[in-house]
Structure formats: structure tokens, C-alpha cells
N, C-alpha and C positions, 0 to 999 in steps of 0.2 A: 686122220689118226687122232684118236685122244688118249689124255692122260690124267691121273687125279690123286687128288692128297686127301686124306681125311685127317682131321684134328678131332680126337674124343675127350669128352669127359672136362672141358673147356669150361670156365667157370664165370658162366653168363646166363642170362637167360636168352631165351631162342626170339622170344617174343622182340628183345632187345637190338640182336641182329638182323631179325629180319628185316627192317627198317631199311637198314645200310645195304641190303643185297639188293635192293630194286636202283641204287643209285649205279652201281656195276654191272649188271648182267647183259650179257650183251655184247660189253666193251671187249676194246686190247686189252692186253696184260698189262703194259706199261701205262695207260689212261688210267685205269681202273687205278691201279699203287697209286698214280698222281691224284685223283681224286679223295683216295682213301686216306693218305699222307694230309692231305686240308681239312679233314673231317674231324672235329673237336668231339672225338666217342671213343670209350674204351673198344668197344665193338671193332672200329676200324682198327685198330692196333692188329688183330686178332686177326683178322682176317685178312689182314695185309700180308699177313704171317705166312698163312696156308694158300695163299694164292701164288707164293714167292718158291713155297715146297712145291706147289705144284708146274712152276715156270720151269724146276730146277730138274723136276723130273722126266719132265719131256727133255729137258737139253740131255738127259745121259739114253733117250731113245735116240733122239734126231738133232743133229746139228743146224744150226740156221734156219731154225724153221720159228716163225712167229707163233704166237698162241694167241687165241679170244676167248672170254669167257663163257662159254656155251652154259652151265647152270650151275648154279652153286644152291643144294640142300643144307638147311637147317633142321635138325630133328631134338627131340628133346631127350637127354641122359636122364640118369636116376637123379635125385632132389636127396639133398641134405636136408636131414629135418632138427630142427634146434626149435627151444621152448622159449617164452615169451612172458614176463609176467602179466597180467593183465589186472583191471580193477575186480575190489571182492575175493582177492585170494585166488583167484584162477589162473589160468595157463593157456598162453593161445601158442598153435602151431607155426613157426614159419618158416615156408621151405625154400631153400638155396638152391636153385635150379641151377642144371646144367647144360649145356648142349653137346651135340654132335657133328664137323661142320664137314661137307663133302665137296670141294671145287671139280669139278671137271671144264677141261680146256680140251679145246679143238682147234687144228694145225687151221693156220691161216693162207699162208703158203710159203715158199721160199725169201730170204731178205735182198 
């Protein structure tokens, strides 16, 4: 069985989290939080978040049932674009990315 949470519109860049998704993928649900919980990154805040949405959704599927992390996509949202002064009287663009983030877990088995 799986189950998944999506968090949009998250105010990170992708390129930022994806870093941190190669330290979890794979894992338990509870290793991963434990890992993510020691990680000194906005990133892991975030993601700790939507991993916990998605622990909590399986529990209102199936009772006692473990979860692991089978894949967690990072996609990129729309970019805030704000101006910049720059030398010479000009204007440089710089965009406020945002992400996307999709967990899906996969039943482990019974506790």
C-alpha cells in the first residue's frame, strides 16, 4: 500500500532540498525524522514536515502498519521575481524560487 503528502508552493529552492533527499530515501519514517531532526538546513525542517503529513496519512488508511520512504520528488513552483539595483543605474532580476515537494511511503509491514 502507499500513501503521499504533497507540500506546494514551499518557499525554497529545489536545488536546495534536493541535497537532503538523498540522505533519506530509502529509510524508515522514523530514521529519516531522526536524521532530519540533526540536520543544521532550513530544507530539513520542511521536509520533516511533509514526511510526518504523510506518516499521519497512512495511519487514518491502516493502523500499525510501518511506512519507508519509497521516493520523495522535488519539482520546481513559479519564482517570485523582485528587482535588484545593480551598478550604472541598471536592474538585475532575482528570482525567489519555489518548490513542490511529493513524499510517497510504502507499507513496511505489520508492528
Amino acid at each position: 500500500m502507499e500513501v503521499t503528502a504533497i507540500a506546494r508552493y514551499v518557499r525554497i529552492s529545489p536545488r536546495k532540498l534536493r541535497t537532503i533527499i538523498e540522505l533519506v530515501k530509502g529509510k524508515e519514517v522514523n530514521d529519516a525524522i531522526g536524521i532530519l531532526k540533526n540536520l543544521p538546513k532550513k530544507g530539513a525542517r520542511i521536509l520533516e514536515k511533509v514526511i510526518k503529513s504523510a506518516e499521519n496519512n497512512g495511519k487514518q488508511k491502516a493502523e500499525g502498519v510501518e511506512w519507508k520512504i519509497k521516493n520523495i520528488i522535488v519539482d520546481g513552483g513559479p519564482m517570485l521575481k523582485r528587482y535588484r539595483a545593480a551598478p550604472m543605474g541598471r536592474a538585475v532580476m532575482v528570482r525567489k524560487r519555489t518548490s513542490h515537494i511529493k513524499v510517497i511511503l510504502e507499507s513496511k509491514g505489520e508492528k
